[in-house]
PDB file as gemmi writes it, atoms N, CA and C in Angstrom:
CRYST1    1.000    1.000    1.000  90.00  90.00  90.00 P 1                      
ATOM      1  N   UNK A   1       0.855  -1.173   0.000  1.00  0.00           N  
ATOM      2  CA  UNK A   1       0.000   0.000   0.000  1.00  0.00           C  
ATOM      3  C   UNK A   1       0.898   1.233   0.000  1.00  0.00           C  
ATOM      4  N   UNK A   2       0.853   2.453  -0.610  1.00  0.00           N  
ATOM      5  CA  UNK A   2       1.524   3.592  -1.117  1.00  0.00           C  
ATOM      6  C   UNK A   2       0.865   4.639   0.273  1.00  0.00           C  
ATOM      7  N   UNK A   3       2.602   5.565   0.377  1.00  0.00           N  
ATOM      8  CA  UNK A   3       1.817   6.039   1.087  1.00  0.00           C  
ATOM      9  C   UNK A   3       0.790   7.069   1.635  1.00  0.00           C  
ATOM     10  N   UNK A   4       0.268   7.524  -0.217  1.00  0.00           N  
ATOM     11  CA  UNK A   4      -1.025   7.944  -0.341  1.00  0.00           C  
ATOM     12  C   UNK A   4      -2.101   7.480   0.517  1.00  0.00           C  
ATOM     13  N   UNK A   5      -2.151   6.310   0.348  1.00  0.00           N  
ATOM     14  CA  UNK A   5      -3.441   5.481   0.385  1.00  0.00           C  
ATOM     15  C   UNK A   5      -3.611   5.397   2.466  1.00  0.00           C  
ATOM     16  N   UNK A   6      -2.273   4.995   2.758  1.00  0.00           N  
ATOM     17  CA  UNK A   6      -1.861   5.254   4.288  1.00  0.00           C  
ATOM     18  C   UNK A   6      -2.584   6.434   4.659  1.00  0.00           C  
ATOM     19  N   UNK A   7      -2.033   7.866   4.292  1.00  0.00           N  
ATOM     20  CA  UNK A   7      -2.806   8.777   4.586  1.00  0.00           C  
ATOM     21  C   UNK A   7      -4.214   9.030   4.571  1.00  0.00           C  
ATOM     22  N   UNK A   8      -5.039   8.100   3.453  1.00  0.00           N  
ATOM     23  CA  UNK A   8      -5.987   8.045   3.574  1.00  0.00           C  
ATOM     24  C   UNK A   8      -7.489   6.928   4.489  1.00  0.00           C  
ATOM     25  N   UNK A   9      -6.067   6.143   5.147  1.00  0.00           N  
ATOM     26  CA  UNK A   9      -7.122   5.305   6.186  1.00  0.00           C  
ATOM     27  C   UNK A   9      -7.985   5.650   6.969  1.00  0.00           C  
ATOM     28  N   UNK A  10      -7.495   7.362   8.067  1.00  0.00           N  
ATOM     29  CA  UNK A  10      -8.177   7.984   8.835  1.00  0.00           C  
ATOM     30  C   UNK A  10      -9.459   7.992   7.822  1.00  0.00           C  
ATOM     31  N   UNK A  11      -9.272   8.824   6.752  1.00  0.00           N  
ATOM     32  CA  UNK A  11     -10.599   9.337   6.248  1.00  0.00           C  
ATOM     33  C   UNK A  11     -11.853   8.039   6.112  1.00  0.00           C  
ATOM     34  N   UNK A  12     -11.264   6.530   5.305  1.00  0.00           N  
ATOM     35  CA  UNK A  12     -12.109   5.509   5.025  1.00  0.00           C  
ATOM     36  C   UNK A  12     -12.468   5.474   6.603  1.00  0.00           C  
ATOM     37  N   UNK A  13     -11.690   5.114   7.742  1.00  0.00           N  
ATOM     38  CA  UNK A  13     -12.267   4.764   9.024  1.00  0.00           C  
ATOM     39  C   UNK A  13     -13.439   5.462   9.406  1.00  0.00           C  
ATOM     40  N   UNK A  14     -13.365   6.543   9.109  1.00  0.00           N  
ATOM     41  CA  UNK A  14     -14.350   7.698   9.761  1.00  0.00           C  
ATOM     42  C   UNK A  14     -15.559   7.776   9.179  1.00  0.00           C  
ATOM     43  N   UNK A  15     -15.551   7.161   7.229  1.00  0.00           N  
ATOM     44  CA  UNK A  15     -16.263   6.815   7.051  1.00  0.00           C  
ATOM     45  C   UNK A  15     -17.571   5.956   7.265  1.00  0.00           C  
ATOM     46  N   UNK A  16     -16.488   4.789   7.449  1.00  0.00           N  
ATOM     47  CA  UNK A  16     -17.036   3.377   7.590  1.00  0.00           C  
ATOM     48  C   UNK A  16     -17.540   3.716   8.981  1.00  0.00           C  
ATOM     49  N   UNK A  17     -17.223   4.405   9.927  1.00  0.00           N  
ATOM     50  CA  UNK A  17     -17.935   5.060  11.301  1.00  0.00           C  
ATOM     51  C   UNK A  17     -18.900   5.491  11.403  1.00  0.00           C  
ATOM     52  N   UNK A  18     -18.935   6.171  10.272  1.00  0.00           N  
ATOM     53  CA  UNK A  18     -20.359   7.294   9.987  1.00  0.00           C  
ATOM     54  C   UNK A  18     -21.715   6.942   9.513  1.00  0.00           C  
ATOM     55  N   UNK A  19     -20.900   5.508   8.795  1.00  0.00           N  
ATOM     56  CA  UNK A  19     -22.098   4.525   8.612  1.00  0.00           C  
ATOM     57  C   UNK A  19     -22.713   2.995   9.044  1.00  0.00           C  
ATOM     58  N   UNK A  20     -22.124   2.994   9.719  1.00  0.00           N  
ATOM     59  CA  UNK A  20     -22.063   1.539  10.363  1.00  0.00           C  
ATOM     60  C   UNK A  20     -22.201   1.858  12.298  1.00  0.00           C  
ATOM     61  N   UNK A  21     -22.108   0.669  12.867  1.00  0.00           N  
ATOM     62  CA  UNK A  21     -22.190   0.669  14.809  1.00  0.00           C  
ATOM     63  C   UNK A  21     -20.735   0.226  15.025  1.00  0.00           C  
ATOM     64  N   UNK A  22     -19.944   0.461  14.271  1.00  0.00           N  
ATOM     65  CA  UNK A  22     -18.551  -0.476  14.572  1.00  0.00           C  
ATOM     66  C   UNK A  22     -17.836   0.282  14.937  1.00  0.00           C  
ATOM     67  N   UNK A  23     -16.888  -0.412  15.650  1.00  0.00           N  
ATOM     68  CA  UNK A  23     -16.157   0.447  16.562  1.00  0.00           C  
ATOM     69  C   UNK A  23     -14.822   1.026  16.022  1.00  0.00           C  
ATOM     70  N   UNK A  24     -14.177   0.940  16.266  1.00  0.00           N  
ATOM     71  CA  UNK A  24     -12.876   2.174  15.656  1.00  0.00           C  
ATOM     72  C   UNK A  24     -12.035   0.790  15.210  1.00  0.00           C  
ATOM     73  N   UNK A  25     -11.682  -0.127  16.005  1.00  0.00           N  
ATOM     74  CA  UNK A  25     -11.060  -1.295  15.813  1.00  0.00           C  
ATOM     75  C   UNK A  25     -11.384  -2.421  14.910  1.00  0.00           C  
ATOM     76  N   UNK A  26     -12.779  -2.606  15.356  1.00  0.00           N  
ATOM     77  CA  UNK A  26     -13.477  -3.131  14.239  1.00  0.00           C  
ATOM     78  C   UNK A  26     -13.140  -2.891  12.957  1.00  0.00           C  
ATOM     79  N   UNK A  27     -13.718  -1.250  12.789  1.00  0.00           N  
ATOM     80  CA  UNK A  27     -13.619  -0.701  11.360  1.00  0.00           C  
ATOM     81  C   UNK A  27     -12.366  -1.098  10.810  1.00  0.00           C  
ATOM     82  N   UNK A  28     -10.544  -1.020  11.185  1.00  0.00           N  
ATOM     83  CA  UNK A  28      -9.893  -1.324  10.879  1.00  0.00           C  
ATOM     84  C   UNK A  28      -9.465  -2.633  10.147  1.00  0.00           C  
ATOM     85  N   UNK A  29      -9.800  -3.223  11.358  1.00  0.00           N  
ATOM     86  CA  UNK A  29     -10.083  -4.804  10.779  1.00  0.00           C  
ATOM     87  C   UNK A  29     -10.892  -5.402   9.501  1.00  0.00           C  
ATOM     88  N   UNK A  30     -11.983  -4.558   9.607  1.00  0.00           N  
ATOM     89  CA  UNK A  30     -12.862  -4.678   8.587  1.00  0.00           C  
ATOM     90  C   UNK A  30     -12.445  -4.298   7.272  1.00  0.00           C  
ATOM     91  N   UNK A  31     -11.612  -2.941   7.240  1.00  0.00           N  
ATOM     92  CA  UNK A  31     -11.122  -2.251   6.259  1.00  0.00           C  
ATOM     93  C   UNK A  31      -9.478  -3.076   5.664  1.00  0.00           C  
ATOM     94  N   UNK A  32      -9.225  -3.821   6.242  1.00  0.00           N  
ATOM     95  CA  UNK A  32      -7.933  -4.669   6.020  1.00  0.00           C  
ATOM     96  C   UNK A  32      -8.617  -5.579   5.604  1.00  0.00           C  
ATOM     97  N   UNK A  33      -9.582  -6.363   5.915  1.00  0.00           N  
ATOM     98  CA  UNK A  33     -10.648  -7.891   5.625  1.00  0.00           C  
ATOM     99  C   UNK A  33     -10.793  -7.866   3.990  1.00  0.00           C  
ATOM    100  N   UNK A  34     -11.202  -6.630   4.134  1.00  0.00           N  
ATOM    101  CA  UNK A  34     -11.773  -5.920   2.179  1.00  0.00           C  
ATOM    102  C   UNK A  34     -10.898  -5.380   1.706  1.00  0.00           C  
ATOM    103  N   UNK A  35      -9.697  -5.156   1.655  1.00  0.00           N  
ATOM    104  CA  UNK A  35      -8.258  -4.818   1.370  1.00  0.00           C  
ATOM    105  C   UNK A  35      -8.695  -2.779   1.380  1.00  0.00           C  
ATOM    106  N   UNK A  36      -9.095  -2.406   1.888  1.00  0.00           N  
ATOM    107  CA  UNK A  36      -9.018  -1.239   2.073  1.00  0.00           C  
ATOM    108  C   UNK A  36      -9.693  -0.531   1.249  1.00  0.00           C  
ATOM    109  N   UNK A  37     -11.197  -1.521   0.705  1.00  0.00           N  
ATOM    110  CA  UNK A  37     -12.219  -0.692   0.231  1.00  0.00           C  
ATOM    111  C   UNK A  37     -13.562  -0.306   1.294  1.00  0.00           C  
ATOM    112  N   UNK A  38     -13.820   0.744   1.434  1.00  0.00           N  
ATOM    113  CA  UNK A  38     -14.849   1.137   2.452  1.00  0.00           C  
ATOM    114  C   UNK A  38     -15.575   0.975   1.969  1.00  0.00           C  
ATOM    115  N   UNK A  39     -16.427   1.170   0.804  1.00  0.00           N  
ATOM    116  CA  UNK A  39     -17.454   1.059   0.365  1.00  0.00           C  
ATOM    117  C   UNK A  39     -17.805  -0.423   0.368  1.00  0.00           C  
ATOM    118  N   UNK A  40     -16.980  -1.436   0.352  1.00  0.00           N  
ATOM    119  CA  UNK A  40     -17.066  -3.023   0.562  1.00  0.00           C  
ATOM    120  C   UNK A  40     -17.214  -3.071   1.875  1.00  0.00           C  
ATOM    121  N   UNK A  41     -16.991  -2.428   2.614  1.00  0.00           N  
ATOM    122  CA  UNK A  41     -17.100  -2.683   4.601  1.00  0.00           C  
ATOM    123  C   UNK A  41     -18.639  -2.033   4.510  1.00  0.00           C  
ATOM    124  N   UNK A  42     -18.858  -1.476   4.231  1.00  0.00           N  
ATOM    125  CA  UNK A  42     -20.126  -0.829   4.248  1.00  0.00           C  
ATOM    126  C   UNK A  42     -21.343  -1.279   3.639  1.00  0.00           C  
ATOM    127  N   UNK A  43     -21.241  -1.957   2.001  1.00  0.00           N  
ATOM    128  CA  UNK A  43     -22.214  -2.611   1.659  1.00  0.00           C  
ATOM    129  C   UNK A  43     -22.065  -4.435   2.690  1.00  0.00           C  
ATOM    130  N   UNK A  44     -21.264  -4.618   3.273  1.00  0.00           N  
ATOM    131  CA  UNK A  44     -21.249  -6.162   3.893  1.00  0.00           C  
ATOM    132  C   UNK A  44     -21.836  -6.145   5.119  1.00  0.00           C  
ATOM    133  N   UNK A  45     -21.858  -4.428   5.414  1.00  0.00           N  
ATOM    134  CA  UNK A  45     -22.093  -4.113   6.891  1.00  0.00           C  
ATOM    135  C   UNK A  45     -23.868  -4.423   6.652  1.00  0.00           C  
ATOM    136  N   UNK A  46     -24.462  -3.700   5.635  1.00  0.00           N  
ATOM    137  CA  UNK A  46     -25.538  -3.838   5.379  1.00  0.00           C  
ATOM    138  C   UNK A  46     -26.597  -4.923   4.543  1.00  0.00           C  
ATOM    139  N   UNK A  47     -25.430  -5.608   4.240  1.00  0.00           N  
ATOM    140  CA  UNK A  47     -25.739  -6.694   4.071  1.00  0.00           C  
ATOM    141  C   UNK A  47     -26.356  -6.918   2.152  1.00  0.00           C  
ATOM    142  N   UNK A  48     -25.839  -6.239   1.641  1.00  0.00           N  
ATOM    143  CA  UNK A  48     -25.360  -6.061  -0.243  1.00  0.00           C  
ATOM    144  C   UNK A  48     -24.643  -6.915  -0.851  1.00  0.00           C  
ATOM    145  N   UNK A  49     -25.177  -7.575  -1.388  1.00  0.00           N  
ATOM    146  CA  UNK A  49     -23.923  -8.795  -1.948  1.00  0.00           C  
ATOM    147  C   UNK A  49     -24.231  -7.658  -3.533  1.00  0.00           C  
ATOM    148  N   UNK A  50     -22.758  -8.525  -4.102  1.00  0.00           N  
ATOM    149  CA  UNK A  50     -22.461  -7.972  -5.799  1.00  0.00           C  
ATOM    150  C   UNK A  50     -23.419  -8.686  -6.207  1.00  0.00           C  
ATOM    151  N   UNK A  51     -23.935  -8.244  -7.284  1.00  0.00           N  
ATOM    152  CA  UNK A  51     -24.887  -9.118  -8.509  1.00  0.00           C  
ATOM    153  C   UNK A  51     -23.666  -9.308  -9.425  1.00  0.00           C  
ATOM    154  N   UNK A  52     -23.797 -10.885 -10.082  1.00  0.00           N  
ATOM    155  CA  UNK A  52     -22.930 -10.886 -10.931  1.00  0.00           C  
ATOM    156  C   UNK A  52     -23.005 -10.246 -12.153  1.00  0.00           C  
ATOM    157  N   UNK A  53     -22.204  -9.626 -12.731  1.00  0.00           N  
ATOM    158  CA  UNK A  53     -22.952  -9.502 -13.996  1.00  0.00           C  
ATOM    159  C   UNK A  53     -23.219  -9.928 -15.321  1.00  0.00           C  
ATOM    160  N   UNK A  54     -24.572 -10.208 -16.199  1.00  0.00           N  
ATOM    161  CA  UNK A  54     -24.452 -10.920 -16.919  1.00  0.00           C  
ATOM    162  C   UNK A  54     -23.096 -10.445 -18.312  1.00  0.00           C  
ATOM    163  N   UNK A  55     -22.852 -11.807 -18.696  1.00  0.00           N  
ATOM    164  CA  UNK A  55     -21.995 -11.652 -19.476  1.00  0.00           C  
ATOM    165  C   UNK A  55     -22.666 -12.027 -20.906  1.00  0.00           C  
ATOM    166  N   UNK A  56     -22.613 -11.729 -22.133  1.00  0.00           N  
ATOM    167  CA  UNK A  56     -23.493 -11.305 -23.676  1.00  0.00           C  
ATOM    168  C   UNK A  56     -22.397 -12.064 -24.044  1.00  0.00           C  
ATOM    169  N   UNK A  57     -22.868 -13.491 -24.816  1.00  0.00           N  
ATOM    170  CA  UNK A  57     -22.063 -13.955 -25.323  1.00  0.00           C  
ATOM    171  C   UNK A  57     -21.372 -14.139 -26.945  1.00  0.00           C  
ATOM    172  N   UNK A  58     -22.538 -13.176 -27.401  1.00  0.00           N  
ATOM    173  CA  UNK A  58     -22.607 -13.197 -28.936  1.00  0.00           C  
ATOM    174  C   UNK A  58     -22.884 -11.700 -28.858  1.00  0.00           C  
ATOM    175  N   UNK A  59     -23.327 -11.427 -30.560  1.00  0.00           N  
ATOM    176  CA  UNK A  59     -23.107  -9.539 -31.174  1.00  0.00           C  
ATOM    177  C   UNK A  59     -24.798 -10.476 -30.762  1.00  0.00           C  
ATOM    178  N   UNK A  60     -25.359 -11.594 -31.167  1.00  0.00           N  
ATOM    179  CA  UNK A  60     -26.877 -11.576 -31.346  1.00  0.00           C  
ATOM    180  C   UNK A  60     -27.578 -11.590 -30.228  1.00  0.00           C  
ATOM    181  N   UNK A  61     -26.941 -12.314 -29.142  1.00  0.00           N  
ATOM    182  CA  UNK A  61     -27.159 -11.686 -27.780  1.00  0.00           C  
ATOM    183  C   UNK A  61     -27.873 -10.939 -27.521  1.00  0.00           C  
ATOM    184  N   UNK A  62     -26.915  -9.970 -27.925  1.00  0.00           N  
ATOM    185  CA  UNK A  62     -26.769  -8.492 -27.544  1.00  0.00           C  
ATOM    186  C   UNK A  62     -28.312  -8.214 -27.979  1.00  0.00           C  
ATOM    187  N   UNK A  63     -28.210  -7.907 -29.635  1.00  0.00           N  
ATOM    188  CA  UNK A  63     -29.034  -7.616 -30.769  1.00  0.00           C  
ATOM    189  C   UNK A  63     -30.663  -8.315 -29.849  1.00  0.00           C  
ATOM    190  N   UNK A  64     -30.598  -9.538 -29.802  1.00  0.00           N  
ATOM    191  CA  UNK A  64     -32.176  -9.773 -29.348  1.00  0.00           C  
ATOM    192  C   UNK A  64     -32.352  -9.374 -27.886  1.00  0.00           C  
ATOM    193  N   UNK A  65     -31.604  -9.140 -26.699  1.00  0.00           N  
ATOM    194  CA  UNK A  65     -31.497  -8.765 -25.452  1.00  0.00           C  
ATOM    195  C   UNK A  65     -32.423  -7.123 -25.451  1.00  0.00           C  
ATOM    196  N   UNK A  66     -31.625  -6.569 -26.501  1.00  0.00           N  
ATOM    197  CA  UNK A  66     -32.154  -4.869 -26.873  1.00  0.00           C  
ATOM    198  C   UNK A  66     -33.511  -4.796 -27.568  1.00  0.00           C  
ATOM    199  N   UNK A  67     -34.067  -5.656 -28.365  1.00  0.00           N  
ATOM    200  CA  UNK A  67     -35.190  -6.059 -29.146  1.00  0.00           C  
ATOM    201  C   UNK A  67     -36.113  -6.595 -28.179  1.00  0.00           C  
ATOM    202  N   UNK A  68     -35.828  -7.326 -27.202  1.00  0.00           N  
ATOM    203  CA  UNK A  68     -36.894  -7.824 -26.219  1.00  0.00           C  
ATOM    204  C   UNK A  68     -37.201  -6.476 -25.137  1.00  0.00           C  
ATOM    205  N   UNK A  69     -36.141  -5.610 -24.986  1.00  0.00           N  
ATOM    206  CA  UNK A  69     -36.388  -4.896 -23.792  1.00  0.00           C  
ATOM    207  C   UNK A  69     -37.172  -3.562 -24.297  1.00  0.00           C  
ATOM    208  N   UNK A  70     -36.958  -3.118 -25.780  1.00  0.00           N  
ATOM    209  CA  UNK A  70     -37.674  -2.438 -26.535  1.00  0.00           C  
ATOM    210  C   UNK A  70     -38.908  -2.492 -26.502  1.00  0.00           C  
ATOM    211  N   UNK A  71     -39.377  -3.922 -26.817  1.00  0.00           N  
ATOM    212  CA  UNK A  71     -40.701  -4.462 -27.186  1.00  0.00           C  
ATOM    213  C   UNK A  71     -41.692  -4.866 -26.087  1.00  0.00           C  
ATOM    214  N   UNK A  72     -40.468  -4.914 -24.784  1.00  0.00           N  
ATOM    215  CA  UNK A  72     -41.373  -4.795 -23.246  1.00  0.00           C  
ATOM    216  C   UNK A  72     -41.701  -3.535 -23.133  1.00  0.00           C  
ATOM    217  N   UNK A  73     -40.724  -2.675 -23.142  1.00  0.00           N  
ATOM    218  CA  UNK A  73     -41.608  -1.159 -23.028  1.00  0.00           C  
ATOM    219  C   UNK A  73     -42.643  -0.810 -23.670  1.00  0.00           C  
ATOM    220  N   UNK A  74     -42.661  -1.103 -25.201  1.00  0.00           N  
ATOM    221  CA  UNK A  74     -43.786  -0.890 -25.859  1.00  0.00           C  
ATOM    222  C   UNK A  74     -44.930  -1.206 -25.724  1.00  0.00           C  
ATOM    223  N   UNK A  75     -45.265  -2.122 -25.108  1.00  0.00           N  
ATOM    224  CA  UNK A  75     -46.250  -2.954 -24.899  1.00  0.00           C  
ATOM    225  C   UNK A  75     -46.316  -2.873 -23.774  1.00  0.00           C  
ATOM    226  N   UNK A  76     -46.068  -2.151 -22.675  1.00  0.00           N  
ATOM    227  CA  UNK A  76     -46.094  -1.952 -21.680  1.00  0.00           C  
ATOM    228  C   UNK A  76     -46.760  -0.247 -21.432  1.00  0.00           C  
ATOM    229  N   UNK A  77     -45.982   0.422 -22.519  1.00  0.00           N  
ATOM    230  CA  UNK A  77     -46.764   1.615 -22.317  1.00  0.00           C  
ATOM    231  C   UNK A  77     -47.787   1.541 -22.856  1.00  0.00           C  
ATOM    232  N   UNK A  78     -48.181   0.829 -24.285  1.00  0.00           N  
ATOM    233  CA  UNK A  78     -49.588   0.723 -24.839  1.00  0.00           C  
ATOM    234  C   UNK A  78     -50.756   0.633 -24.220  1.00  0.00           C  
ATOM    235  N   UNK A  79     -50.280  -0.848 -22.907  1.00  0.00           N  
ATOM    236  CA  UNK A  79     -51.392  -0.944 -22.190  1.00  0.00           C  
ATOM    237  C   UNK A  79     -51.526  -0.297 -21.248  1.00  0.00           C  
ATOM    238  N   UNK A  80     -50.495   0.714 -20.761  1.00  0.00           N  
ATOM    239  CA  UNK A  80     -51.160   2.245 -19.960  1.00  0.00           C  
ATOM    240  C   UNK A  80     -51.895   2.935 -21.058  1.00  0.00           C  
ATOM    241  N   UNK A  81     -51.970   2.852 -22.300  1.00  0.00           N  
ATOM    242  CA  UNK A  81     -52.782   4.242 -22.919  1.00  0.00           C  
ATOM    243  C   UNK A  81     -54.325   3.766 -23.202  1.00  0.00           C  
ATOM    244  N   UNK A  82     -54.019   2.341 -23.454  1.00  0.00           N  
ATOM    245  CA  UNK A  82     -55.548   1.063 -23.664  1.00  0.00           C  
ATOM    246  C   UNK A  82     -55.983   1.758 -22.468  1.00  0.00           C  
ATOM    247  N   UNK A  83     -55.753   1.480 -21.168  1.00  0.00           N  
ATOM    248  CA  UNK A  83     -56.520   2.094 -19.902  1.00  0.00           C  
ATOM    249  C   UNK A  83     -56.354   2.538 -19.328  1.00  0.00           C  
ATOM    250  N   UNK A  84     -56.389   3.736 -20.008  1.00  0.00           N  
ATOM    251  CA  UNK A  84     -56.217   5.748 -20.068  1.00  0.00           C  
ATOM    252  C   UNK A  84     -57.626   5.756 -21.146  1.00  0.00           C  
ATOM    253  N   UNK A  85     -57.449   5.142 -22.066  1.00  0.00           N  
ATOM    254  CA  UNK A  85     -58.419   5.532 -23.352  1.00  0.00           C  
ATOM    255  C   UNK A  85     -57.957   6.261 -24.343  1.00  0.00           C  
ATOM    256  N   UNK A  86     -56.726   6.008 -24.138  1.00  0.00           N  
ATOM    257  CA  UNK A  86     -55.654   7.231 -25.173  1.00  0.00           C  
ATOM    258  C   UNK A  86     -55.517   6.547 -26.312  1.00  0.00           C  
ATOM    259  N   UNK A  87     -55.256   4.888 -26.485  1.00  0.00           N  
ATOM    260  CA  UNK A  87     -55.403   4.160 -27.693  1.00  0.00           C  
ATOM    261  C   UNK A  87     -55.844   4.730 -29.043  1.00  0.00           C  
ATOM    262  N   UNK A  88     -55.365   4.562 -29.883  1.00  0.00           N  
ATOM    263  CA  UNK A  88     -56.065   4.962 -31.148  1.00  0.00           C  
ATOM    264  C   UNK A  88     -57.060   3.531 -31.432  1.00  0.00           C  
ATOM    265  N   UNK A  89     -58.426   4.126 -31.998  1.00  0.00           N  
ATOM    266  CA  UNK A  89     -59.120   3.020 -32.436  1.00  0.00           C  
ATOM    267  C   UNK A  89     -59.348   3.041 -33.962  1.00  0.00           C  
ATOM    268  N   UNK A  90     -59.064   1.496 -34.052  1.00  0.00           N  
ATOM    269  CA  UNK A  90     -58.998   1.618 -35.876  1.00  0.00           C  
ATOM    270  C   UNK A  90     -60.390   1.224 -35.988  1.00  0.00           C  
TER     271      UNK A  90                                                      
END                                                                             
C-alpha cells in the first residue's frame, strides 16, 4: 500500500464510522478484511452482496437482449394508454 493510500485510512475509518455501529477497531479490521475498500465494509455491513454480472455472449445476444427490452416497453406503455383511453381506435 503507497503512502497515499496510508494517509488516507483515517478518512475511510471515519467513514465506515459514519455509517455503520462499529467500533474504531473493528472498522480497521474490517477495512484490512476488504483490502481497504470502504465502500465493501459498508455494503457487507448492510448486508449487499455484488450481482454478478451478466456476461453477452454473442453480437446476437446483444441484438435480441435490446429487441426484447424495446418491445417490453412498448407494450407496456400501450397498455397504460388502452386504460387511459388514449389508444387509437382503428
Amino acid at each position: 500500500m503507497s503512502l497515499v493510500e496510508n494517509e488516507k485510512i483515517p478518512e475511510k475509518i471515519e467513514k465506515i464510522l459514519r455509517q455503520t455501529d462499529y467500533t474504531d477497531n473493528v472498522a480497521r479490521e474490517k477495512l484490512k478484511e476488504f483490502n481497504y475498500d470502504e465502500i465493501a465494509v459498508i455494503r457487507s455491513y448492510l448486508g449487499i452482496k455484488e450481482k454478478p454480472k451478466q456476461q453477452i455472449k454473442s453480437v446476437n445476444q446483444e441484438i435480441y437482449k435490446q429487441l426484447r427490452t424495446r418491445l417490453d416497453t412498448n407494450m407496456r406503455d400501450y397498455k397504460d394508454r388502452v386504460e387511459r383511453g388514449e389508444a387509437k381506435q382503428i
